[in-house]
C-alpha positions in Angstrom: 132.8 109.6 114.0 130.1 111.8 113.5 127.2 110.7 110.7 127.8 113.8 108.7 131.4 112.1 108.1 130.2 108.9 107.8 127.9 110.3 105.2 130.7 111.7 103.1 133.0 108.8 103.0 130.2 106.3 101.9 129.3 109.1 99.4 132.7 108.9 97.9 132.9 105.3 98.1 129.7 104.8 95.6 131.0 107.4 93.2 134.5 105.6 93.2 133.2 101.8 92.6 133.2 101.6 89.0 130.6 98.6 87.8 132.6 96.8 84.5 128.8 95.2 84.2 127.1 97.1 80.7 123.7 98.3 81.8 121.0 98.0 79.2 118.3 100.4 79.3 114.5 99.2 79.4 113.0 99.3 75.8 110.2 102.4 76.0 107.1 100.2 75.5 108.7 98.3 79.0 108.6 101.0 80.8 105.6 102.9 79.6 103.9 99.6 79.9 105.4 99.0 84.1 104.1 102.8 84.8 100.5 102.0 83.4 100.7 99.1 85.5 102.3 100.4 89.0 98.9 102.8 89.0 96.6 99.3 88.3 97.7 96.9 89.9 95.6 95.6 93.5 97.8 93.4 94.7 100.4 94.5 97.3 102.4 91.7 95.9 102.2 92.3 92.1 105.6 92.9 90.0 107.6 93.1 87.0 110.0 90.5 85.7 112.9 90.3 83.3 112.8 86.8 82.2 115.2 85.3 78.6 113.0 82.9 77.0 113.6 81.2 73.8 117.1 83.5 72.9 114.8 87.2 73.6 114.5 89.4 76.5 110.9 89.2 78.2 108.7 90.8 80.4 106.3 89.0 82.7 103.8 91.3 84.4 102.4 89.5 88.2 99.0 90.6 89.3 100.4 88.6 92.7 98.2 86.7 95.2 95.4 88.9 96.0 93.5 88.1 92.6 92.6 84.2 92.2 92.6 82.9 88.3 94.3 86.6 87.3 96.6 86.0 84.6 99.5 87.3 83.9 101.1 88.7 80.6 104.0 88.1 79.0 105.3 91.5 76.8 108.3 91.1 74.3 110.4 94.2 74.0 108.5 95.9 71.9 105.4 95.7 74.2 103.7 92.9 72.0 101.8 90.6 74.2 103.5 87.2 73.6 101.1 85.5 75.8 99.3 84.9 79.4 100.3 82.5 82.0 97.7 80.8 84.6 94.2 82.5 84.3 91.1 79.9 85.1 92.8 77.3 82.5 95.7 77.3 83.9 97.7 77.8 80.7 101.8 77.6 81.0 102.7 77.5 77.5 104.3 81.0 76.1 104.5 80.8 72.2 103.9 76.7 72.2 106.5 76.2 74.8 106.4 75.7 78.8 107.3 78.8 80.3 108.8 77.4 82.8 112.1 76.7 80.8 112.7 81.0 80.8 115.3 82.0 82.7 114.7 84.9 85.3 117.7 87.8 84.5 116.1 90.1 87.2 113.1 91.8 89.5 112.3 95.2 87.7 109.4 96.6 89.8 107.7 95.7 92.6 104.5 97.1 94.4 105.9 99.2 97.5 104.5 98.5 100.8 103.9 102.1 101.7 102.1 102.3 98.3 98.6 102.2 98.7 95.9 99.7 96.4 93.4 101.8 94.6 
């Protein structure tokens, strides 16, 4: 089989699965917010989070390892910082409460390889 067929059949495949899961759309602050920082982040590491903490939707923003005592924010959906996490005290609390009780829903961005630090 040629690729060109190949090609065609997985093409038609995709479009046929149907996905019965509802997709919610990023809130605009989220995004505008994960653009700003795909352009500042250093680290070839850093990323973006989609974490349910205390019954809401949140967004944790990674520096990554490149940048010791960095901290890293935590947005609600309306791009309100909630709070930051690690940092030179170390803090773990998010709104009085140990962040580590959130619940990760899914990775949203992560710094490419092939993209280059500024």
């Amino acid at each position: 089989m040629n690729k060109s067929l190949l090609f065609l059949l997985f093409s038609v495949w995709l479009m046929a699965c149907k996905s019965t899961r509802k997709v919610e759309a990023l809130p605009k602050p989220i995004v505008q917010e994960i653009n700003r920082f795909s352009i500042s982040s250093t680290c070839k590491d850093a990323s973006v989070k989609q974490l349910e903490f205390q019954g809401q939707a949140v967004f944790l923003f990674e520096e990554g390892t490149c940048v010791m005592d960095k901290e890293c924010r935590v947005l609600a959906k309306n791009g309100k910082l909630l709070g930051q996490l690690g940092g030179f005290t170390g803090n773990t609390k998010i709104l009085g409460e140990d962040f580590s009780k959130a619940l990760f829903q899914k990775e949203l961005w992560r710094k490419s390889p092939a993209e280059p630090n500024p």
